[in-house]
TORGUKOL-244707 format. One record per residue (C-alpha): x negated, y negated, z; residue in three letters. Coordinates in steps of 0.2 Angstrom, whole numbers. Each point is the difference from the previous one (the first is absolute). Layout:
N
ATOM     x     y     z drenlo
ATOM     X     Y     Z    ALA
...
This chain:
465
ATOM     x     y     z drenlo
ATOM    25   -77  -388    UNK
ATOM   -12   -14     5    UNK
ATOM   -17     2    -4    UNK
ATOM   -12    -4    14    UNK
ATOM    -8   -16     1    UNK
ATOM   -20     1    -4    UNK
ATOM   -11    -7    12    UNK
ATOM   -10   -17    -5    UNK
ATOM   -16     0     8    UNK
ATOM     4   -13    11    UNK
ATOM    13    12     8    UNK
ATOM   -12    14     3    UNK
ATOM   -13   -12     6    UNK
ATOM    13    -4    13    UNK
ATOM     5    18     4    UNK
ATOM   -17     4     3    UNK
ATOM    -2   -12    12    UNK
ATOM    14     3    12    UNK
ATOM    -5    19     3    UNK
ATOM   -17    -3     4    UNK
ATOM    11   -13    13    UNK
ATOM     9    10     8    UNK
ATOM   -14    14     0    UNK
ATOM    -7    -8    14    UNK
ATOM    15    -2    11    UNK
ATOM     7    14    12    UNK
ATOM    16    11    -8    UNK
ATOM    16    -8     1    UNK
ATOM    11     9    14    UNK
ATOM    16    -4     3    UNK
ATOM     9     1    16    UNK
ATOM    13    10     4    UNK
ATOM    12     2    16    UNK
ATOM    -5    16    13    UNK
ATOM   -19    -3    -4    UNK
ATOM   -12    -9     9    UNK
ATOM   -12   -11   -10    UNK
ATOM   -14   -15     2    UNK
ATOM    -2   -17     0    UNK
ATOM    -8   -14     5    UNK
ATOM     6   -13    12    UNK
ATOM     2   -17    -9    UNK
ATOM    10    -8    15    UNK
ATOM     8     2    17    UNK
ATOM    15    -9     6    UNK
ATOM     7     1    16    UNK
ATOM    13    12    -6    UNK
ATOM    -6     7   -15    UNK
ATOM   -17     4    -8    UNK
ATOM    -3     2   -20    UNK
ATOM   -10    11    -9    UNK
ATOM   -10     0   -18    UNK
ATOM     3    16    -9    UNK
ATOM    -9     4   -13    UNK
ATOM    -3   -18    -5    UNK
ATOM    19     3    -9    UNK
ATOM    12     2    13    UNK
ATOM     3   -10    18    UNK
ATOM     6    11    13    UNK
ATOM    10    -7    18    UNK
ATOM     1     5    16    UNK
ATOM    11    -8    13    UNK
ATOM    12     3    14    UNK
ATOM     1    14     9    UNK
ATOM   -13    11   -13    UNK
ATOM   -13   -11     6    UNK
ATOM    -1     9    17    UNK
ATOM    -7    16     2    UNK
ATOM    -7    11    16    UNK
ATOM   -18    -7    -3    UNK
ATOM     7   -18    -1    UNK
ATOM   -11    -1   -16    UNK
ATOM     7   -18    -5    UNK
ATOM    -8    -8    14    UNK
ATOM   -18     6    -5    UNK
ATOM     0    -4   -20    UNK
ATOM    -6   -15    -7    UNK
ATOM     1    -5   -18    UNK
ATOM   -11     9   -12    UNK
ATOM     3    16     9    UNK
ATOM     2    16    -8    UNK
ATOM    17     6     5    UNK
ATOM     9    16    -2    UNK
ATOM    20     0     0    UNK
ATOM    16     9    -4    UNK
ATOM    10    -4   -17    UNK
ATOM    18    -3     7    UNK
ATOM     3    -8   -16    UNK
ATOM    -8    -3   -16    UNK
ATOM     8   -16    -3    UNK
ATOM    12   -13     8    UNK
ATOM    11   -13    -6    UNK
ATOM   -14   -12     1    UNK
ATOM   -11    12   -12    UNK
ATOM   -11     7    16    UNK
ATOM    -3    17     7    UNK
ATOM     6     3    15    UNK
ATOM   -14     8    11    UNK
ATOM     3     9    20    UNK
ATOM   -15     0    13    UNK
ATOM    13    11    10    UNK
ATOM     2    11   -15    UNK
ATOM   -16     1    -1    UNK
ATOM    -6     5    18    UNK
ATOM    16    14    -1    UNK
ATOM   -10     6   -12    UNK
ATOM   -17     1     5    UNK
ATOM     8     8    18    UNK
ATOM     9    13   -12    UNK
ATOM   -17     3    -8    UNK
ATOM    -7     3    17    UNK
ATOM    10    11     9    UNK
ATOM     2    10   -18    UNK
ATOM   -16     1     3    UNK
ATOM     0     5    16    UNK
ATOM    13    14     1    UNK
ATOM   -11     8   -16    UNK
ATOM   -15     1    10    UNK
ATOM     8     2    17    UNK
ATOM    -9   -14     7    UNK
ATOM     5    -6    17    UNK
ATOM     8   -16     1    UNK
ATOM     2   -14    14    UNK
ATOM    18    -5     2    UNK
ATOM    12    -9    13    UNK
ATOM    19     1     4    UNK
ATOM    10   -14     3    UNK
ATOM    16    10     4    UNK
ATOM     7    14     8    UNK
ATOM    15    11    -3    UNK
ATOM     4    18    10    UNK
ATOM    -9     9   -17    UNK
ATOM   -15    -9     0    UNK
ATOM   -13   -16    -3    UNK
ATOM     5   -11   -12    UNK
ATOM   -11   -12   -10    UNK
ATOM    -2   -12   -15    UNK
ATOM   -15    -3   -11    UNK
ATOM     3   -12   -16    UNK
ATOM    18     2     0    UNK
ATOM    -4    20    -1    UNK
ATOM     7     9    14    UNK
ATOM    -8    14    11    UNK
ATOM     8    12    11    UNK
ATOM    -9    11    15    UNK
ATOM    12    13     6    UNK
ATOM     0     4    16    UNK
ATOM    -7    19    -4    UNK
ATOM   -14    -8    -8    UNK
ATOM    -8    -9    16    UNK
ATOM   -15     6     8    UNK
ATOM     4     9    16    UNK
ATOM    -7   -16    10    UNK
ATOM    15   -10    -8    UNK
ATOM    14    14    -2    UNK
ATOM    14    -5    12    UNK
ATOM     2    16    13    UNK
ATOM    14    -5    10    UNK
ATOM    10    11     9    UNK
ATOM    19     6   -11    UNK
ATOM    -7    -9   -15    UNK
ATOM    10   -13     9    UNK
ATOM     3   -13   -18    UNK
ATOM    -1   -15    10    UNK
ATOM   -17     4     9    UNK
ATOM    -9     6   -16    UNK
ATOM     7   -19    -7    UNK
ATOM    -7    -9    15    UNK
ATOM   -19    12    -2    UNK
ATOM    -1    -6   -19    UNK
ATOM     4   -17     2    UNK
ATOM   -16     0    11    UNK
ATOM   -10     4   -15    UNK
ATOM     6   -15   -10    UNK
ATOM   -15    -9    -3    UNK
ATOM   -12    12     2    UNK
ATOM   -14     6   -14    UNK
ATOM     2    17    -6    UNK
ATOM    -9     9   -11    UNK
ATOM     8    13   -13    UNK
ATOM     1     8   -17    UNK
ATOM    12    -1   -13    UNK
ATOM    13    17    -3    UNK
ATOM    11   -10    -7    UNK
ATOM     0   -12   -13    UNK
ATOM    14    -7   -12    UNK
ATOM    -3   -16   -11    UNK
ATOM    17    -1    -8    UNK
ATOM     7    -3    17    UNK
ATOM   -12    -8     9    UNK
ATOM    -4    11    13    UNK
ATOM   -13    11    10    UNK
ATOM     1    12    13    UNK
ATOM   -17     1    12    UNK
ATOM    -8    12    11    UNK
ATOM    -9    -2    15    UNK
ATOM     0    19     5    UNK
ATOM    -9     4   -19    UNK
ATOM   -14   -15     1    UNK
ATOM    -7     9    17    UNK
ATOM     3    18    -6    UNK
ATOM   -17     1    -6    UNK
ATOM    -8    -6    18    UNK
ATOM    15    13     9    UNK
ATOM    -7    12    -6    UNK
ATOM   -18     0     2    UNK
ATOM     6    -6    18    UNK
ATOM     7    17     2    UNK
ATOM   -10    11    -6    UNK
ATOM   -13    -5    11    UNK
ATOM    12     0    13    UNK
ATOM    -4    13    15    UNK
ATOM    10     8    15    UNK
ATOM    -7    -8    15    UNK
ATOM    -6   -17   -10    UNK
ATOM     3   -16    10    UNK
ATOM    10   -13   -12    UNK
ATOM     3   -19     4    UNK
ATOM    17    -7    -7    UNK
ATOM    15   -12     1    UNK
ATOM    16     6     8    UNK
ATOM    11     1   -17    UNK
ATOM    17     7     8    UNK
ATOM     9     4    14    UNK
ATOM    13    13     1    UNK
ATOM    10    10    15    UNK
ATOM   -11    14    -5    UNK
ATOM   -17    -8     0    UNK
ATOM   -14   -14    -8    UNK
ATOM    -6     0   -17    UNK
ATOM   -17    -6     0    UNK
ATOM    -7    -5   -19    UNK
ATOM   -17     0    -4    UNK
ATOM   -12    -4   -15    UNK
ATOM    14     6   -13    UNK
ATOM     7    13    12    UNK
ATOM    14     2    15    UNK
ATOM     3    13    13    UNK
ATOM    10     4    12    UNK
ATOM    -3    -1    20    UNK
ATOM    16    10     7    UNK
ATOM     9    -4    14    UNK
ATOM    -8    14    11    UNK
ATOM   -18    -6    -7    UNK
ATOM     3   -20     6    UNK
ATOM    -5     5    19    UNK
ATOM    -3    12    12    UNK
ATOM    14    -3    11    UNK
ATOM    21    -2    -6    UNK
ATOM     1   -11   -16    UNK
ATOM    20    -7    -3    UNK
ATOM    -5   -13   -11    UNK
ATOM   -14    -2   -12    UNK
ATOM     2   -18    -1    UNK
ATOM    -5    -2    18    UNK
ATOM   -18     6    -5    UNK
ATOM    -3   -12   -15    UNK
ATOM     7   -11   -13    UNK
ATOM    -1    -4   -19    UNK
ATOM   -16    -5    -5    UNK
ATOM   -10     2    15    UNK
ATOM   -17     9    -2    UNK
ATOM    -4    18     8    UNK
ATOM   -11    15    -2    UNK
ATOM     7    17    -2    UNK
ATOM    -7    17     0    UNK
ATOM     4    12   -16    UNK
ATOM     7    15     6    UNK
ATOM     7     7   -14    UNK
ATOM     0     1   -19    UNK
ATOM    16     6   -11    UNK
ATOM    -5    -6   -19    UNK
ATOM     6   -18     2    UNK
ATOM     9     2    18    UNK
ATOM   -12    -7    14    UNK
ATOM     1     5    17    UNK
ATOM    -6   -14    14    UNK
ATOM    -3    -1    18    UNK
ATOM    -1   -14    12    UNK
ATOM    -1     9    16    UNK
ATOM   -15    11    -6    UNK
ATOM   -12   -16    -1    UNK
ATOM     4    -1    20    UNK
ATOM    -5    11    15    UNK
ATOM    13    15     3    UNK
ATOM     7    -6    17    UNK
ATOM     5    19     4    UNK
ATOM   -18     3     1    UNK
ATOM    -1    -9    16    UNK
ATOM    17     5     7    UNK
ATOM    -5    17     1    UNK
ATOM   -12    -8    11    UNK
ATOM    13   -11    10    UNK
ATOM    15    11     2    UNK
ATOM    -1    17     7    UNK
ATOM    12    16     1    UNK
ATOM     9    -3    18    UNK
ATOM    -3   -17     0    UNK
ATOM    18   -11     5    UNK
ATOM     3   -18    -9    UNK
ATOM    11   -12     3    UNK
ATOM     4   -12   -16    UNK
ATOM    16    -8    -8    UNK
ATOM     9     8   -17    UNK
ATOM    -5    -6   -16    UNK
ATOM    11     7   -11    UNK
ATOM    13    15     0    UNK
ATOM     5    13   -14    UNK
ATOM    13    15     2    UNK
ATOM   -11    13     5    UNK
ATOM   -12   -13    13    UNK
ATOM    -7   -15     5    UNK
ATOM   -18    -7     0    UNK
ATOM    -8    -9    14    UNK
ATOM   -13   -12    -4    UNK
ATOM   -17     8     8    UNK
ATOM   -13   -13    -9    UNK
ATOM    -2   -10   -13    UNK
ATOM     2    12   -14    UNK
ATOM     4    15     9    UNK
ATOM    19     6     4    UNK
ATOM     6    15    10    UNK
ATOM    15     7    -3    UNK
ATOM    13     9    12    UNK
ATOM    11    10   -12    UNK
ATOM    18     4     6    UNK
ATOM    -2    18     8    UNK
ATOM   -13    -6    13    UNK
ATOM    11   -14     5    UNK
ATOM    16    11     3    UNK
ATOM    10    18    -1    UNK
ATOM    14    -6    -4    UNK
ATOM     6     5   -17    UNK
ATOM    14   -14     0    UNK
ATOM   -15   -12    -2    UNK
ATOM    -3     0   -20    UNK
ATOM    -9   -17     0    UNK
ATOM   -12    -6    12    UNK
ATOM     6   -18    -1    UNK
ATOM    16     7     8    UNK
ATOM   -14     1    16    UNK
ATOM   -15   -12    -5    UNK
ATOM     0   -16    -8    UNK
ATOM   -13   -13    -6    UNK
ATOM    -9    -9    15    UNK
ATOM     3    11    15    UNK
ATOM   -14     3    10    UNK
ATOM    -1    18     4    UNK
ATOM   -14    14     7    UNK
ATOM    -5    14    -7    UNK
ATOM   -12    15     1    UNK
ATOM   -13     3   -17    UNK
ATOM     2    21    -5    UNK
ATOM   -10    -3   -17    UNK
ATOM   -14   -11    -6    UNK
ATOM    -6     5   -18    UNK
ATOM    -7   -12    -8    UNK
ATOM    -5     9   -15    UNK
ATOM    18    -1    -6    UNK
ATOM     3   -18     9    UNK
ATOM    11     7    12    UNK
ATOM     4    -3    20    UNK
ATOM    14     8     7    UNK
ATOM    10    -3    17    UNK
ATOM    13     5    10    UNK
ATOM    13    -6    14    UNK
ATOM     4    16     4    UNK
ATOM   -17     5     2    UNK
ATOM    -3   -12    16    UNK
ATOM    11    13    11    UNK
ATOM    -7    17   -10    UNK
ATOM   -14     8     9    UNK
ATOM    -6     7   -18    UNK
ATOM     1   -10   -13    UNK
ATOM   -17     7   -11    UNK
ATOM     9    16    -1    UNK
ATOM    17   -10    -9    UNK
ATOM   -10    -8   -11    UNK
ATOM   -11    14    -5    UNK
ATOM    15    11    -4    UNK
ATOM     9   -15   -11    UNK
ATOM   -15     1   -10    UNK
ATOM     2    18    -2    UNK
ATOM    15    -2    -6    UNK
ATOM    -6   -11   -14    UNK
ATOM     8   -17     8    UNK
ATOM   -13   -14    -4    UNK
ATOM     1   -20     3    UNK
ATOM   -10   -10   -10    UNK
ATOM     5   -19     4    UNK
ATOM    18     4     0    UNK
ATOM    -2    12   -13    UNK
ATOM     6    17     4    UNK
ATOM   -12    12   -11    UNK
ATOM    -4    17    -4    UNK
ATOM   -16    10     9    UNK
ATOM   -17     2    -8    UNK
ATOM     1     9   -18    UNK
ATOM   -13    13     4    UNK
ATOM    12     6    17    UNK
ATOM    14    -1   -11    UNK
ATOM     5    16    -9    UNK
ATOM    14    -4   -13    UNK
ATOM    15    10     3    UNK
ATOM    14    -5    -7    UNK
ATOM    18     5   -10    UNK
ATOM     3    -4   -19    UNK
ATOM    12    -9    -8    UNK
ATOM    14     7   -11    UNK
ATOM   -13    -5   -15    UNK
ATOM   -16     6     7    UNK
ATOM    -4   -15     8    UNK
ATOM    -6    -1    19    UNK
ATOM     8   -11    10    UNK
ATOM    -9   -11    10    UNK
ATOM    13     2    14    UNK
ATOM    -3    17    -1    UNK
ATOM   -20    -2     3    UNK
ATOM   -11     4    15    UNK
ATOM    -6   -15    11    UNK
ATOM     8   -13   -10    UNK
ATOM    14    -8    12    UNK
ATOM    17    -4    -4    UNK
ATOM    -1   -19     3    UNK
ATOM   -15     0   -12    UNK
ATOM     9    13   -13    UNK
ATOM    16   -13    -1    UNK
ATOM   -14   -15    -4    UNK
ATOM    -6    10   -13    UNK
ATOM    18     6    -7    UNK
ATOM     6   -17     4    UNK
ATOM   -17    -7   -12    UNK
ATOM     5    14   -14    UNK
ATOM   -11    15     5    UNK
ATOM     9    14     4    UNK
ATOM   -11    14    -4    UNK
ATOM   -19     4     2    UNK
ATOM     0    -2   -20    UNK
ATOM     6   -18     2    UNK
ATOM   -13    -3    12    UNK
ATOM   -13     7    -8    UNK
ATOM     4   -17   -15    UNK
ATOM    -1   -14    15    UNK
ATOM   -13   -12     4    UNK
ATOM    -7    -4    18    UNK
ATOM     5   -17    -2    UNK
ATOM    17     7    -7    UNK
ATOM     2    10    18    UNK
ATOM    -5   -13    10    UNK
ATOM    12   -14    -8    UNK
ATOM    13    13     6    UNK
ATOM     8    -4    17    UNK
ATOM    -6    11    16    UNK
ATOM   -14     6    -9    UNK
ATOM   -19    -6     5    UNK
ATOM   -16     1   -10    UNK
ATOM    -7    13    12    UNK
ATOM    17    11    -5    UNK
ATOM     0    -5   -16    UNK
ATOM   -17    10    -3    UNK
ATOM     5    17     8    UNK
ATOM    17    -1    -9    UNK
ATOM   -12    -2   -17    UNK
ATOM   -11    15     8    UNK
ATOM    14    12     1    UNK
């Protein structure tokens, strides 16, 4: 075995020396790929930039790594402190190969890492739209928003959930700035899913719980369906429904607004997160004055302007409709239909025999132009628990009504079966899925009203019964 050389003094002189050298300069690090490290700028090319590290190595940075979301290249100048991405520690020509791009990746990484930890709202904007959701690209890292994560201003209410309109709503967003959280988050592949609904959850709800019944709210227009308007507002939507657009006949919502366009509601009911809206509320109740204007007796003559099975209405004002229902038009039981007799646009005369305007309801009557008592008719049909409400047949007044009715084999009663509801309203209602008192007793005004020939004012007694 060799035995080791001694040291001359010389040699330890010497050793001394180069300790207390490198002492005074910074620890050696070497660079490796996948980490980020520092240098300084010792010269920029129109295609590549170079980089001092560490005073050992040279690092390079050309092509395509030079561009990043920041355009960082454009800015630096040499003796700049530059922070980069190892792609490689060493090339053929004895460089390391360094990536802004990389680098930027990894910064945005960092941030929305960051971000979804904290659950701090971000600012993001689509560039593409598929029939899911919002599409978007941020440092080569790809973000999704869901159509069910939208706020209800952007959600896509169209009517059938027709694929090809929701398409045509979302490629209206592209473009726009959104602001969402992070649920989502997977490095390994790249991708993010966002939410719009979660970054304004926090405002939703200290909207609604100061939210009151009877409240004036100012909104956008954020849907249209056959069934009503969704209005959304300061994190929140609600419904206007079809019977609450107007006073008078509503057939199509989207002739009272469109998407977008500003409006002022009135809160009329509260369900946990279901809002109910009304349009009509905010306006003057027009039966109010045609109590004043049309009188029991009183003969009009006005054109048809629409038609149902069981009557047609006859425009009387603006919002106001009569209606003549089929047994004060004719006797004869052949006649099923009253378009059999009447039809949109004629012009006929008949005789007022009811005006109350607390349930929004003028009736009328052909027949009634060649009877001597027509007071006494009417006042018997009501007795009889017959009630029209815009078209509507209904049931009487709950406190007159005494429920009599049969059970069903399994206990149930039957709605056919009870007192003062009639049997054009009992076959809505079987028609909707309520069938028994113990079915209506689960429903919803709103749920009623959808239902056809059935009216608000019906709807409520039906609910008082």
């Amino acid at each position: 075995m060799a035995k080791r050389k001694k040291l001359s003094t010389p040699d330890v002189v010497a050793d001394s020396f180069m300790e207390e050298l490198f002492q005074g300069l910074p620890p050696f690090t070497s660079a490796k790929a996948g980490e980020m490290i520092s240098g300084t700028i010792i010269d920029i090319q129109k295609d590549k930039i170079l980089l001092d590290l560490f005073g050992i190595y040279t690092g390079i940075i050309s092509g395509r790594e030079l561009r990043d979301r920041a355009n960082t290249a454009k800015q630096l100048k040499v003796g700049d402190i530059l922070k980069a991405y190892v792609i490689e520690e060493e090339n053929p020509d004895g460089l390391v190969v360094l990536s802004l791009r990389k680098a930027s990746e990894e910064r945005t990484w960092e941030e929305f890492q960051e971000a979804f930890e904290k659950g701090t709202v971000i600012s993001v904007r689509p560039h593409e739209a598929n029939k899911g959701g919002l599409l978007l690209e941020i440092d080569n890292i790809k973000g999704f928003i869901p159509v069910s994560q939208l706020a209800p201003l952007h959600y896509p209410r169209v009517n059938g959930a027709d694929a090809l309109r929701i398409l045509e709503r979302l490629q209206k967003l592209i473009g726009v700035t959104f602001k969402v959280k992070i649920i989502n988050l997977d490095k390994e592949n790249g991708k993010l899913i966002l939410s719009e609904k979660s970054a304004l959850e926090e405002e939703r709800k200290a909207v609604l719980q100061k939210l009151k019944i009877g409240q004036k709210v100012k909104g956008r227009i954020s849907g249209i369906v056959k069934f009503g308007i969704f209005v959304a507002f300061e994190g929140l939507e609600g419904l206007v429904h079809i019977s609450e657009i107007a006073w008078g006949h509503v057939s199509d919502p989207s002739e009272h607004g469109r998407l977008g366009d500003p409006v002022e509601v009135l809160v009329i009911g509260i369900d946990n997160d279901k809002i109910s809206l009304s349009m009509k509320r905010l306006t003057p109740d027009p039966w109010i004055e045609a109590a004043k204007k049309f009188k029991v007796g009183q003969i009009i003559e006005s054109e048809i302007a629409r038609t149902t099975e069981f009557g047609a209405f006859i425009k009387l004002d603006t919002e106001i409709n009569g209606l003549i229902h089929l047994s004060e038009v004719t006797d004869d039981p052949t006649i099923k239909d009253i378009r059999q007799i009447l039809k949109i646009g004629d012009k006929v005369k008949a005789k007022i025999i009811a005006v109350e305007p607390e349930e929004h309801r003028i009736g009328l009557s052909i027949k009634a132009l060649s009877e001597t008592a027509p007071a006494k008719k009417t006042k018997a049909k009501k007795e009889k628990g017959a009630e029209l409400s815009e078209g509507k047949v209904g049931v009487v007044e709950a406190r007159e009504t005494k429920v009599e009715a049969t059970e069903s084999q399994d206990g149930q009663t039957n709605l056919s079966d009870v007192k003062g509801v009639s049997a054009k309203v009992a076959a809505a209602l079987e028609k909707g899925g309520y069938k028994t008192l113990d079915d209506l007793k689960k429903a919803k005004k709103e749920d009623l009203v959808a239902l056809e020939g059935i009216g608000e004012k019906t709807a409520e007694k039906l609910l008082a019964l």
